[in-house]
Structures are given as C-alpha cells and as structure tokens.
N, C-alpha and C positions, 0 to 999 in steps of 0.2 A: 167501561171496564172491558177486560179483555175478555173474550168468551173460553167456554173449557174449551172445544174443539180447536183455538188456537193455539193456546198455553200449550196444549198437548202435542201438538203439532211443534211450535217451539222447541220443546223437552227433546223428543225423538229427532229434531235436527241438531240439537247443541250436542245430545249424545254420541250420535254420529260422526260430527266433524272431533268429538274430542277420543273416541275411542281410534279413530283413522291418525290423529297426532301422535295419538298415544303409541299406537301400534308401530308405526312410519319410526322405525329402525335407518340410521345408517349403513348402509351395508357395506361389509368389509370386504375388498376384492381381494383373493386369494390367487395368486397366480404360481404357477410350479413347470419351469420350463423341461425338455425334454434331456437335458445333460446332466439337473442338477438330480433327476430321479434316475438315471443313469448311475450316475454317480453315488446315487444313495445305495444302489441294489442292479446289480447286472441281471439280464433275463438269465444266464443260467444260474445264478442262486435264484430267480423265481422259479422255476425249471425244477432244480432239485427239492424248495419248499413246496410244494406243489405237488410231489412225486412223496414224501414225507409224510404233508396231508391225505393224502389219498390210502397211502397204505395204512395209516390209521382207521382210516374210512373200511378199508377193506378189514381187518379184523373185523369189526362194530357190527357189520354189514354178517360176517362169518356166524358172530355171536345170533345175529338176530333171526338168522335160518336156524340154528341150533332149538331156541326158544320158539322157533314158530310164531315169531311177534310181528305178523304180517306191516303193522304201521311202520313200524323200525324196520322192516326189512325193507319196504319201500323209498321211504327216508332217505338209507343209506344207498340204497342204489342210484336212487335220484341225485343224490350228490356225487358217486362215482361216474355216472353217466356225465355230467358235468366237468368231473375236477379232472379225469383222465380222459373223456370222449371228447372232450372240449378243450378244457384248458392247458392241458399237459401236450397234448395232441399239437394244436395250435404254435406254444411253446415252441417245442421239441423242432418243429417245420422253420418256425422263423429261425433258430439258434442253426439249423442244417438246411442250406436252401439245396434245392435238387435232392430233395431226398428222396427213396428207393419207391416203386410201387408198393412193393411188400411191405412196408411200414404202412402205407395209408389203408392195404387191405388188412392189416392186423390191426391197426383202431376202429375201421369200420368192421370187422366181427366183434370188437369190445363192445361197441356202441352197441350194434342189434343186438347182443345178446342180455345187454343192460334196459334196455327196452323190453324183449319179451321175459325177463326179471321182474321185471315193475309191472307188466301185465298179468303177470302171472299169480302177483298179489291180488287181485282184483277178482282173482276166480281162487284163491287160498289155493293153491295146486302145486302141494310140496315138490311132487316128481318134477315139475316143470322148471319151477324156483331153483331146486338144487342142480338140474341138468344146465341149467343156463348161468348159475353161479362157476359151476365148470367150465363153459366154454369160456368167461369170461375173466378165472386164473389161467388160463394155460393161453388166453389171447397175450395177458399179461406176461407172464415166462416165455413165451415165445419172438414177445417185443422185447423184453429184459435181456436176453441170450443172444438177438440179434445189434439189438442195437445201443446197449448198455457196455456191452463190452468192446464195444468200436468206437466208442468216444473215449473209455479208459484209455484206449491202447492209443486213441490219435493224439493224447493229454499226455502220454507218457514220452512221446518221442519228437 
C-alpha cells in the first residue's frame, strides 16, 4: 500500500498543478496606440482637466488649514504638489515648447513652497503651513496672470 508520507506528497502536487491551471488565465492584450488616445483627448483638455482638478484640490487644501486637520492638510498638499508641481507643470511645457524661465521659476517656488507645506505638518506649525499656503496662491496668480492670459489671447487671434 501506498505510505502516508507519499499520499501526502501526492495531494500537495495534484494541488499544485490544479490551482496553477486553475489560476493560468488567458491574458488579454490590450493595446491603445498613440493617435487613437490623441484622439480621444488632446493634452490641452488634459491640461485644462488637470488645472480643474487641482483647483478643487486647492479649496479642500484651504478648508483643511482652516480646521487645522493636519492629515488633510497634508493629503491635499501632497496631491497639489503633484497635480500642479508635476503634472500641470509638465503639461503646460510640452503643449508650449520654449517656454519662458519665469514660468519654470514660478513652478519651482509652487513646488518648495508645497514641500515646506507638507513639512510643516510634520512639526503642526500653523504660522508656517499658512505662510507657505500663501507663497503657494500667489505662485499660482502669478502663473495664472502671466501665462493664462497669453494662451487666451494667442487662441483668440
């Protein structure tokens, strides 16, 4: 007769081989070339979606200084550092190639100041959070005023 330690041995290979079949999906290749997502969505509608998101962000962001809700203020910085020090940023450069120093030097004050935002939760330090919530609207208005209304005006003629 067969011993247990073979049975058992058996058992845990038959399991094996049928949880690996069982698992062993065909996998569906999804492919998405670069015209027809072009086509779906120009980057400056990602651009201006992005720029929408963000300003949302930034109320949420406003609210959570207000509350003093250090995790939420975090949060929301973390993702404005992101959506505009990054992604908008990004954007904005590929949709305007050549674009100005001053533009890069007015995202990179966006960014550090979103940064010492986010560190400044870290020590709860309202004066600091709210002084760097400020440099970080008026990075904003200052990018908005320079180069929001130079795209209007280049879209209008």
């Amino acid at each position: 007769l067969i011993s247990m330690k073979t049975l058992l041995i058996l058992l845990l290979f038959m399991s094996v081989v049928l949880t690996g079949i069982i698992s062993c999906k065909e996998a569906v290749e999804v492919t998405v070339d670069d015209e027809e997502i072009q086509a779906y969505m120009s980057e400056e509608e990602t651009l201006k979606r992005a720029m929408k998101k963000t300003s949302k962000d930034t109320r949420r962001l406003a609210k959570a200084l207000e509350s003093r809700d250090w995790i939420e203020i975090e949060m929301w910085a973390n993702e404005l550092k992101q959506g505009i020090g990054v992604s908008c940023v990004n954007l904005y450069i590929k949709n305007h190639p050549g674009v100005s120093g001053e533009f890069l030097i007015l995202s990179d004050r966006f960014y550090n100041a979103s940064n010492r935002l986010i560190l400044s939760c870290k020590k709860r330090d309202t004066e600091i959070a709210d002084a760097q919530f400020g440099k970080m609207i008026k990075s904003c208005e200052a990018c908005h005023e320079g180069y929001k209304k130079k795209d209007n005006n280049s879209s209008d003629g």
